[in-house]
C-alpha positions, 0 to 999 in steps of 0.5 A: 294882791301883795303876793302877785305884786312880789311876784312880778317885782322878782321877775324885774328882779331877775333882770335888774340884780335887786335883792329880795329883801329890798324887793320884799320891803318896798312892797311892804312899805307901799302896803303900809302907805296903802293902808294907812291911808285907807284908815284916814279915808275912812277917819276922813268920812266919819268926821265929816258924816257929823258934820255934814249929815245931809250932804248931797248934791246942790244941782237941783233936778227932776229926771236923768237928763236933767242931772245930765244937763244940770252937771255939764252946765255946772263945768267952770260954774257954781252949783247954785249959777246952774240952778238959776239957769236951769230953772227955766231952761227945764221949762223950755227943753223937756226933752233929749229931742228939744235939745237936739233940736234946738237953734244953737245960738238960741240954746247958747244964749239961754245958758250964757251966765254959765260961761263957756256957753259955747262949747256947752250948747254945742256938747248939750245939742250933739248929746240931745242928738246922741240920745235920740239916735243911739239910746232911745231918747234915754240917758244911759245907765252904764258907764261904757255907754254914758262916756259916749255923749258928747261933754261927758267925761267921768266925773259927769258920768259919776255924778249922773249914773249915781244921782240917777240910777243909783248906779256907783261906778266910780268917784266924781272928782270936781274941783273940791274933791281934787283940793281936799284929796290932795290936801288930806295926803289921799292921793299925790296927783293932780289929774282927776282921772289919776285922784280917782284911782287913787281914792277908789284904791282906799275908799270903800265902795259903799262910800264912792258917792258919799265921800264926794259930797262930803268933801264937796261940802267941807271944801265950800264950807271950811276948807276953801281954796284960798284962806281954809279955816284950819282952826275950826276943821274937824280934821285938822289933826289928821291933815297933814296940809292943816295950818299949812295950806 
């Protein structure tokens, strides 16, 4: 991968008039960063995997259209919100064909506490609908094929596809994982598509879903948006944000 990336930085330096010295060190210095951060990454992950030993996800579920339902319901709601709603709501609809038949003012107001409720029912009956129409009345197990229903951009489908099938595909990027990212100096930017490049670029594969619920975990935990307890984090000597945030 370095020699590719000299190789087209000496194309742009044909055209520019850049040296190959100053070419040949900034790839250089970028592999350093890149493997530094590599190595805090994985610092990060073994830290954290003492502290947080059976980190998983909150969301509580029995099938892959409940997961489904249970993540979009969780957009701009907490965890343990969700799972009070979806106590009964998976009691009513048990299937992708109830929600797809469902009385949208009556499926709005059942998950009302999770706000934005009506954008949500919306998104859950035209994804009910999707599913019965498209997929057989299946979740898909694919990334391609998930990011097709409605409500679903790649943190659900992440977090679906992980929890449901086993299938690691990428890394959810919620709003912990986007703090602590950024904070632990992984990434520099700010939309969860970009953090998730970003992270899978250092993080190992085998850890896409593990670093996820570790950082979920630390960010309820220890490292809150407001107010984090620097003083008692078990990485405050390798975050650079530490005593700062």
């Amino acid at each position: 991968m370095l020699y590719v990336r000299l190789a087209l930085l000496r194309k742009v330096d044909e055209a520019v008039g850049w040296g190959n010295q100053s070419l040949e060190g900034a790839v250089m210095e970028e592999s350093e960063e890149i493997a530094d951060k590599k190595a805090r990454a994985l610092k990060i992950i073994e830290l954290l995997e003492k502290e947080y030993p059976r980190a998983k996800t909150a969301l509580h579920y029995s099938s892959p259209l409940e997961i489904l339902i249970a993540t979009i319901l969780s957009a701009q709601c907490t965890d343990k919100r969700v799972n009070i709603v979806t106590e009964s709501l998976f009691k009513k609809y048990r299937t992708a064909e109830d929600y797809a038949n469902a009385d949208l003012a009556e499926l709005e107001q059942d998950i009302r506490s999770t706000g934005f409720y009506r954008n949500k029912a919306k998104n859950i009956k035209n994804a009910g609908r999707m599913l019965v129409e498209k997929f057989d009345s299946q979740v898909p197990d694919t990334m391609e094929e998930i990011l097709e229903l409605p409500g679903v951009a790649r943190k659900t489908a992440n977090i679906v596809l992980s929890n449901a099938y086993g299938v690691i595909a990428g890394i959810a990027v919620d709003t912990h994982v986007r703090r602590l990212s950024k904070r632990l100096g992984l990434t520099e930017n700010k939309n969860p598509d970009n953090i998730e490049k970003d992270l899978m670029q250092i993080v190992p594969r085998s850890h896409w879903k593990r670093i996820t619920n570790l950082l979920i975990s630390h960010g309820r935990n220890v490292c809150m948006a407001r107010k984090p307890k620097c003083e008692s984090c078990v990485l405050n000597k390798l975050c650079p944000s530490a005593f700062k945030a």
